[in-house]
Biopython code that builds the backbone (N, CA, C, O; Angstrom):
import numpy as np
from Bio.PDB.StructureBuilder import StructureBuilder

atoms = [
    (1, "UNK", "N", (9.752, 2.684, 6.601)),
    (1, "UNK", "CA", (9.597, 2.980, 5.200)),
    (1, "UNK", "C", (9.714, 4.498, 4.995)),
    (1, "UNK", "O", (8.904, 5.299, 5.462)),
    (2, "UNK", "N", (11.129, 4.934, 4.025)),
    (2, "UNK", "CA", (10.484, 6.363, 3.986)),
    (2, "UNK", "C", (9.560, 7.148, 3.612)),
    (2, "UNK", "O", (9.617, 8.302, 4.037)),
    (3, "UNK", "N", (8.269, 6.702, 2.572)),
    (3, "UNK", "CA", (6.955, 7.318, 2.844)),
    (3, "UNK", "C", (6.436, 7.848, 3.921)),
    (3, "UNK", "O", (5.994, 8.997, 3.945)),
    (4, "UNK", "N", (6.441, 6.967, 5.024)),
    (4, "UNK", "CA", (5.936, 7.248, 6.438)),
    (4, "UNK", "C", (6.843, 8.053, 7.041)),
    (4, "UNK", "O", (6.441, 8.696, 8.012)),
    (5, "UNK", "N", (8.060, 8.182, 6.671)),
    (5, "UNK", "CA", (8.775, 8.953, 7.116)),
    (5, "UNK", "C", (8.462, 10.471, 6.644)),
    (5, "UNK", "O", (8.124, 11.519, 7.195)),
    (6, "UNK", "N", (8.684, 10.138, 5.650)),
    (6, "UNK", "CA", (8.361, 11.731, 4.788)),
    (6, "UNK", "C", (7.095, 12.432, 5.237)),
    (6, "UNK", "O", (7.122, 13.630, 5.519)),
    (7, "UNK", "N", (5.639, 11.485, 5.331)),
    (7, "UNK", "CA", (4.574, 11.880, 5.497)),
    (7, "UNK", "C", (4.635, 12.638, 6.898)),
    (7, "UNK", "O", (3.923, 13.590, 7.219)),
    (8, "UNK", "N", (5.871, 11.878, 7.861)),
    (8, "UNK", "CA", (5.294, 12.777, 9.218)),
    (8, "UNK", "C", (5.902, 14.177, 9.057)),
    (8, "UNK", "O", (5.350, 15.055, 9.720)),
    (9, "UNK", "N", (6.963, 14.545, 8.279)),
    (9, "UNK", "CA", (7.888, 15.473, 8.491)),
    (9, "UNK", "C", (7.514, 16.939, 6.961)),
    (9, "UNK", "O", (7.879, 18.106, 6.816)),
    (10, "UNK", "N", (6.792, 16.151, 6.289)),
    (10, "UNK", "CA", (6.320, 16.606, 5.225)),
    (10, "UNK", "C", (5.097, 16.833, 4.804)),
    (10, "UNK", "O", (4.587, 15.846, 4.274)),
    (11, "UNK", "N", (4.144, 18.198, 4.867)),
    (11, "UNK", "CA", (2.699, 18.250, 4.221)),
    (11, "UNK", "C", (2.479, 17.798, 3.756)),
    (11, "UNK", "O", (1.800, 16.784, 3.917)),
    (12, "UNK", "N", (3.127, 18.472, 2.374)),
    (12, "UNK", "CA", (2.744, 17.938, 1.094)),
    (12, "UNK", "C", (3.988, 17.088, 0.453)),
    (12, "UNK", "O", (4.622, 17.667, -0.429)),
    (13, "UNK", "N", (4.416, 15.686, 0.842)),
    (13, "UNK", "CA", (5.197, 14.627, 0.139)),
    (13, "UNK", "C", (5.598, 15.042, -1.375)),
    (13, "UNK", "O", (6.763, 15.148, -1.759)),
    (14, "UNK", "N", (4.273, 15.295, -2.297)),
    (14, "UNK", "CA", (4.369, 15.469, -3.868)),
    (14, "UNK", "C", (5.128, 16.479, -3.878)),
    (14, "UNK", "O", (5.913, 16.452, -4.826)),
    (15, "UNK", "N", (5.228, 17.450, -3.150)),
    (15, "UNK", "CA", (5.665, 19.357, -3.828)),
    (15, "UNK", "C", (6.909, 18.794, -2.896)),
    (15, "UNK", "O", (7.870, 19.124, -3.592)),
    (16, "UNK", "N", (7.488, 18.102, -1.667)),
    (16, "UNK", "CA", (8.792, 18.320, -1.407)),
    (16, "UNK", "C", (9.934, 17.433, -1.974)),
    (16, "UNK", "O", (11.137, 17.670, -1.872)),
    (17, "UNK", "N", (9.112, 15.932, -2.842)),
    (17, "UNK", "CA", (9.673, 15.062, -4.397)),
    (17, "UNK", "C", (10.097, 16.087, -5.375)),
    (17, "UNK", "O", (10.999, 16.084, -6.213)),
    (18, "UNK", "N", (9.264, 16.910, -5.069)),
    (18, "UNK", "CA", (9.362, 17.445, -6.891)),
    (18, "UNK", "C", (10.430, 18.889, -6.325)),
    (18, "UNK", "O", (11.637, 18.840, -6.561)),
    (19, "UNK", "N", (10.133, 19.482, -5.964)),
    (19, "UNK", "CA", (11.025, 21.248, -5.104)),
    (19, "UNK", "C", (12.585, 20.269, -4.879)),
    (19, "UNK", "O", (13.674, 20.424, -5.432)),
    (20, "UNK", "N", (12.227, 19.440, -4.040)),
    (20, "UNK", "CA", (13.807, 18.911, -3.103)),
    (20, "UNK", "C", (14.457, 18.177, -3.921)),
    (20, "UNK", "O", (15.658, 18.336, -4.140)),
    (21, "UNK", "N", (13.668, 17.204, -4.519)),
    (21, "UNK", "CA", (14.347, 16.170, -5.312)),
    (21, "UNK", "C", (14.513, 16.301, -6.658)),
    (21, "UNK", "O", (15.680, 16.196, -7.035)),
    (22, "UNK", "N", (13.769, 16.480, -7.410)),
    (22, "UNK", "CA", (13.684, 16.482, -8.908)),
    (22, "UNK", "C", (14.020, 17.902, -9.229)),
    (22, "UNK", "O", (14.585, 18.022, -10.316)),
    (23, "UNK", "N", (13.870, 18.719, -8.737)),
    (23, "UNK", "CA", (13.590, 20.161, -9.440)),
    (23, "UNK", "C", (15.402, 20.659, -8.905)),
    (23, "UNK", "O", (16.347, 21.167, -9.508)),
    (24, "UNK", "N", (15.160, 20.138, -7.368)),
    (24, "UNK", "CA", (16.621, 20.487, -7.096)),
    (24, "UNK", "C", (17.950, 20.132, -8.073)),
    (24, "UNK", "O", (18.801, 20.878, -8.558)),
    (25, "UNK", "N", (17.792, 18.900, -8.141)),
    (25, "UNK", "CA", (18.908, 18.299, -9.147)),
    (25, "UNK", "C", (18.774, 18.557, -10.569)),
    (25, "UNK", "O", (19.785, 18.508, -11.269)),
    (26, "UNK", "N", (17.629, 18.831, -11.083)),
    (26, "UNK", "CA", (17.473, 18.999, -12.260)),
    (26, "UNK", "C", (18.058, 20.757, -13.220)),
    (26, "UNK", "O", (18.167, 21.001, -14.422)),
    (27, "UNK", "N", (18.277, 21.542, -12.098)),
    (27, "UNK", "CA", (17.762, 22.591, -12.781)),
    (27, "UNK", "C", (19.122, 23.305, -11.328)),
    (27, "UNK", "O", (19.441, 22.891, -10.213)),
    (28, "UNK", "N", (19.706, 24.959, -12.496)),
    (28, "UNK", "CA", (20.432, 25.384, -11.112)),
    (28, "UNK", "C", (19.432, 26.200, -10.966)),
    (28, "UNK", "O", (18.465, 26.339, -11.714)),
    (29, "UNK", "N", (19.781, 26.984, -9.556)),
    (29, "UNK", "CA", (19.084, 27.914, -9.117)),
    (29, "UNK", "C", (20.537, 28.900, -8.452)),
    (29, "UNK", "O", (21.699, 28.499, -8.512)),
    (30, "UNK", "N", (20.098, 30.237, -7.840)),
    (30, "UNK", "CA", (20.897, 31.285, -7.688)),
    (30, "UNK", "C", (21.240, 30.448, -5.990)),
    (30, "UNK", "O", (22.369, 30.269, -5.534)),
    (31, "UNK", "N", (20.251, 30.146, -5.477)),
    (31, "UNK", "CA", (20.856, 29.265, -4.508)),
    (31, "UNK", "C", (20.645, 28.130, -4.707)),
    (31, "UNK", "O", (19.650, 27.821, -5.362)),
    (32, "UNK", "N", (21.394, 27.288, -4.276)),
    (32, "UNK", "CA", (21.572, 25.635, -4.355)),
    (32, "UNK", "C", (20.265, 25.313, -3.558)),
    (32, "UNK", "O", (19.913, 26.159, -2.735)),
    (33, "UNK", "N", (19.511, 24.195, -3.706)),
    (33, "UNK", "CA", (18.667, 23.302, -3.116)),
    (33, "UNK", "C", (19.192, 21.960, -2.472)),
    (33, "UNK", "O", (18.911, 21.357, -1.436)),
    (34, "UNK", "N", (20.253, 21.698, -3.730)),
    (34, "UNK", "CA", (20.742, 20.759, -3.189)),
    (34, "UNK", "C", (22.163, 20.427, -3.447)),
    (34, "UNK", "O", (22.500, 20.166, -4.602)),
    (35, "UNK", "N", (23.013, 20.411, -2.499)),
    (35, "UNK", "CA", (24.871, 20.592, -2.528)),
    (35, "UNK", "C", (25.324, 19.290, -3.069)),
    (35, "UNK", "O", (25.048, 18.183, -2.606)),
    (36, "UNK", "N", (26.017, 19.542, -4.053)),
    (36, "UNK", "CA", (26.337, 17.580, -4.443)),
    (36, "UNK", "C", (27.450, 17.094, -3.696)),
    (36, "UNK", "O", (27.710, 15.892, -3.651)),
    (37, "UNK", "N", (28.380, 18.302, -2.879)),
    (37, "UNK", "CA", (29.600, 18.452, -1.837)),
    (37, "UNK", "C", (28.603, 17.770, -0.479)),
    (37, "UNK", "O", (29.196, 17.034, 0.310)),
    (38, "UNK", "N", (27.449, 17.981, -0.308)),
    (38, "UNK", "CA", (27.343, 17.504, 1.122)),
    (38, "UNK", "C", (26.486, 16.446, 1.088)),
    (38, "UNK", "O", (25.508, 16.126, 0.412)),
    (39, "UNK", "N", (27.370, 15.794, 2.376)),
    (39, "UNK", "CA", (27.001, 14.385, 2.318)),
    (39, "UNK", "C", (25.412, 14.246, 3.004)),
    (39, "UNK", "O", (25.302, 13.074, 3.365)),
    (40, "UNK", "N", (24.464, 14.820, 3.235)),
    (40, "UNK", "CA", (23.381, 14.801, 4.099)),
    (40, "UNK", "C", (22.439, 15.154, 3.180)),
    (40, "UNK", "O", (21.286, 14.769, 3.380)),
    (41, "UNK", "N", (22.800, 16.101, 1.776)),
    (41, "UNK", "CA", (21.820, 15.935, 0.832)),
    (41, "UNK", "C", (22.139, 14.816, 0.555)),
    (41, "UNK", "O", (21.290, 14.125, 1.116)),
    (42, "UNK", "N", (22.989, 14.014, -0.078)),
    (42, "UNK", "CA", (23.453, 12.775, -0.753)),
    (42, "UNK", "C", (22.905, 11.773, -0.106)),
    (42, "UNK", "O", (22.503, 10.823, -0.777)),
    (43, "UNK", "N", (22.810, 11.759, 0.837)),
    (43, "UNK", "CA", (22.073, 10.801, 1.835)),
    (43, "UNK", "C", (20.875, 10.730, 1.644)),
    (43, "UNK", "O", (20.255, 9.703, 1.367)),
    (44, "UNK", "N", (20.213, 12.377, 1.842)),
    (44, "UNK", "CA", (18.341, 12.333, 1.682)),
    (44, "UNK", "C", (18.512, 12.441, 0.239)),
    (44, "UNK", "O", (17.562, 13.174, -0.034)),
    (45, "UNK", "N", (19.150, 12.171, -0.961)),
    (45, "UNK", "CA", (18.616, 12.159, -1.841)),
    (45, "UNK", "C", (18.793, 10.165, -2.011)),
    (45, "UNK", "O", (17.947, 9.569, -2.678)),
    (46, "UNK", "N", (19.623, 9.604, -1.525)),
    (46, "UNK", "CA", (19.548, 8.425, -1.692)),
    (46, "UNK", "C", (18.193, 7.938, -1.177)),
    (46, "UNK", "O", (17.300, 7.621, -1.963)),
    (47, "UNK", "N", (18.009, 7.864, 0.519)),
    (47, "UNK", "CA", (16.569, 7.694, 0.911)),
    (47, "UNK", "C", (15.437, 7.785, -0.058)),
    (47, "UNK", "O", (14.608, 6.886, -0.204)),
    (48, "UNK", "N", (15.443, 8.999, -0.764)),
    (48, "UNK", "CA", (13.958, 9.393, -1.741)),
    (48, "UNK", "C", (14.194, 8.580, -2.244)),
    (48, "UNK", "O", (13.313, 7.727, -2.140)),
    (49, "UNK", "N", (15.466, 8.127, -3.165)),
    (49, "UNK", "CA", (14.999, 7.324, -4.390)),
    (49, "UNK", "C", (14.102, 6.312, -4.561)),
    (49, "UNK", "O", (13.133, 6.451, -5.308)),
    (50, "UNK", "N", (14.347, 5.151, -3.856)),
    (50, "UNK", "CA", (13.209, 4.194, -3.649)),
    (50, "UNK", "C", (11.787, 4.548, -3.812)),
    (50, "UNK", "O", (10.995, 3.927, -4.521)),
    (51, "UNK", "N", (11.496, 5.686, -3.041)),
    (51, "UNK", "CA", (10.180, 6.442, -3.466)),
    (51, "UNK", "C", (9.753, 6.707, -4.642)),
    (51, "UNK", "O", (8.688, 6.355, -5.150)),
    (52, "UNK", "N", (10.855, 7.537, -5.230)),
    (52, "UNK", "CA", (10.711, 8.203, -6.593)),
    (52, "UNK", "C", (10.762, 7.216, -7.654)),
    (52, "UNK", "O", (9.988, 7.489, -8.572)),
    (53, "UNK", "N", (11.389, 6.223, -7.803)),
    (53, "UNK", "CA", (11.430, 5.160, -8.285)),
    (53, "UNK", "C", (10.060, 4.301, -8.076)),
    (53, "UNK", "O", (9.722, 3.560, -8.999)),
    (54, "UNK", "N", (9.529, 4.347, -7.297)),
    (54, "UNK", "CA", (8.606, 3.394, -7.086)),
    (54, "UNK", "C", (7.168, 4.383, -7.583)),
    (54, "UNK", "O", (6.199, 3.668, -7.839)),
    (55, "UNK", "N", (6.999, 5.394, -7.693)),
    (55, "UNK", "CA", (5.864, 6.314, -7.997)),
    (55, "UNK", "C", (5.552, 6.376, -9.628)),
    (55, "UNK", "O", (4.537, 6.531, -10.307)),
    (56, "UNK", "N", (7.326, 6.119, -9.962)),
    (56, "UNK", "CA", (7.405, 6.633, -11.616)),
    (56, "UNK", "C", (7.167, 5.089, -12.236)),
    (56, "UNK", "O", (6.965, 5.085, -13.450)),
    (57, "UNK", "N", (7.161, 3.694, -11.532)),
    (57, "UNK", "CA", (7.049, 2.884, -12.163)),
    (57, "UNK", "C", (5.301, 3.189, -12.219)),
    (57, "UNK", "O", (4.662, 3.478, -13.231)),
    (58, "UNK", "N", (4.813, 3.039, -10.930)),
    (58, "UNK", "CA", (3.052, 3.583, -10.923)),
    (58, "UNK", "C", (2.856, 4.103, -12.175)),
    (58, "UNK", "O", (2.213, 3.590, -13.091)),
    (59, "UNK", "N", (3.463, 5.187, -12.169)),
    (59, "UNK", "CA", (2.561, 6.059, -13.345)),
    (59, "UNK", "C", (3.188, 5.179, -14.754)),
    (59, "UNK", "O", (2.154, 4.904, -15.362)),
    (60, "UNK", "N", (4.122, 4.725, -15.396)),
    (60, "UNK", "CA", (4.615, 4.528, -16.333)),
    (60, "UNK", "C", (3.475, 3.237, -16.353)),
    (60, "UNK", "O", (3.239, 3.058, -17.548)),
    (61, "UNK", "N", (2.724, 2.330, -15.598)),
    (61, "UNK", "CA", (2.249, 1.545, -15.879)),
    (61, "UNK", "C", (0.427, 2.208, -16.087)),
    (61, "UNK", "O", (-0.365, 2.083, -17.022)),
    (62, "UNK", "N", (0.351, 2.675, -15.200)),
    (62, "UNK", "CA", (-0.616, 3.359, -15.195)),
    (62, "UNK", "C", (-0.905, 4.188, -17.168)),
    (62, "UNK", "O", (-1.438, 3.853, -18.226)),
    (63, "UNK", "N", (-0.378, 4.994, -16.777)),
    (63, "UNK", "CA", (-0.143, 5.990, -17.552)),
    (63, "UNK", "C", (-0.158, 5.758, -19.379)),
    (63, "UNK", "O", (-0.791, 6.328, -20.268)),
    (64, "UNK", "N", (0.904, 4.595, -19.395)),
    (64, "UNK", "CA", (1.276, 4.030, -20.649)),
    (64, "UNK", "C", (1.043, 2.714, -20.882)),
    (64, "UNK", "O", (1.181, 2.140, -21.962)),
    (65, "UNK", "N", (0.607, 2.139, -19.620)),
    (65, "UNK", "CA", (-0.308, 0.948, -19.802)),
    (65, "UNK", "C", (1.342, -0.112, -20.265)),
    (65, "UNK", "O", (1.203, -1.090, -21.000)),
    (66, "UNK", "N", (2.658, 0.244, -19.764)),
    (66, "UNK", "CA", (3.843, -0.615, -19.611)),
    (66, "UNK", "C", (3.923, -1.709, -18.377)),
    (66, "UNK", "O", (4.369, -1.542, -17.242)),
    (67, "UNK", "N", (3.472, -2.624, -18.844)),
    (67, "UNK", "CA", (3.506, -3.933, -17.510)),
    (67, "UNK", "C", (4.972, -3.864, -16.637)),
    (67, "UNK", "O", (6.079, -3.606, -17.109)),
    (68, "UNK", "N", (4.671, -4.142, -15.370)),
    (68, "UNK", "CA", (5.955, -4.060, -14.437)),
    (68, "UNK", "C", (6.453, -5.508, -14.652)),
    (68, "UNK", "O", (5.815, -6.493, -15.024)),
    (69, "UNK", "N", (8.126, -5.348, -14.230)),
    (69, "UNK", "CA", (8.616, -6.529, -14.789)),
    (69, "UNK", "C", (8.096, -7.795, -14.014)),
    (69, "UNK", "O", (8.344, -8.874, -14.554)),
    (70, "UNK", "N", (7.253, -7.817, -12.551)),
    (70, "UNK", "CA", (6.237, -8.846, -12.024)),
    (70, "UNK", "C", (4.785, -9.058, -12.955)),
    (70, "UNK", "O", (4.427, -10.162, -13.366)),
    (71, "UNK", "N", (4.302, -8.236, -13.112)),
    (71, "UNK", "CA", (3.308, -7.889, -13.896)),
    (71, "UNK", "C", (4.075, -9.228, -15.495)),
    (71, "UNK", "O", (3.603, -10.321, -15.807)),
    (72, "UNK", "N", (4.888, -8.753, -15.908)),
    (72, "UNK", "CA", (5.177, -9.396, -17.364)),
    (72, "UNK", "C", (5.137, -10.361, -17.096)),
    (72, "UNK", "O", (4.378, -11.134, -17.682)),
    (73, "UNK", "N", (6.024, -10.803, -15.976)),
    (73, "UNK", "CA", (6.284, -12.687, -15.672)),
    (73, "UNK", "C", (5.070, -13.203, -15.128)),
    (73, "UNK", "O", (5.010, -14.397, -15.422)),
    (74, "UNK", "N", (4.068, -12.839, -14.465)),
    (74, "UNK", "CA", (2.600, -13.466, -14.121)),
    (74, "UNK", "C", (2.382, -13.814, -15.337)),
    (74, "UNK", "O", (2.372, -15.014, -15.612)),
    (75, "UNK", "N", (2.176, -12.915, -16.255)),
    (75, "UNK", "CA", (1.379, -13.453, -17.095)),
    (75, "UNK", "C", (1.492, -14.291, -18.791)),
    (75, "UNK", "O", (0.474, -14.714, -19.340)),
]
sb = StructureBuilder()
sb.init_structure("model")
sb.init_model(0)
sb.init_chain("A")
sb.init_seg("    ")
for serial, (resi, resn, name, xyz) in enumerate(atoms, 1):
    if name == "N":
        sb.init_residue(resn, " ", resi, " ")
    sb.init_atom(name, np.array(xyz, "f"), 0.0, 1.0, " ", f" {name:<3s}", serial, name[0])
structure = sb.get_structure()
């Protein structure tokens, strides 16, 4: 699972989601964080997703009290 992955290779998981992944792609910087030419970011940014995806459903349910689409069909 890459959680466990991340966790061994990564302190802090939250700050290298948000620096590597989100902040990288989101925003330029004077140096790149992340190359959309190379295939090894493209790769570790595919890996995260599942993560990032799976954190933002957390909070969106959490947060805004939006049932997950298992959550809807239970009930």
């Amino acid at each position: 699972m890459r959680i466990t992955t991340l966790q061994s290779i990564e302190p802090d998981v939250a700050k290298y989601l948000y620096v590597s992944g989100r902040c990288a792609v989101a925003h330029a910087y004077q140096s790149n964080v992340v190359n959309p030419d190379d295939p090894a970011d493209l790769i570790r940014l595919r890996k995260d997703l599942p993560v990032i995806r799976e954190l933002a459903r957390i909070a969106i349910e959490r947060e805004f009290g939006v049932k997950s689409e298992c959550d809807f069909h239970r009930t």
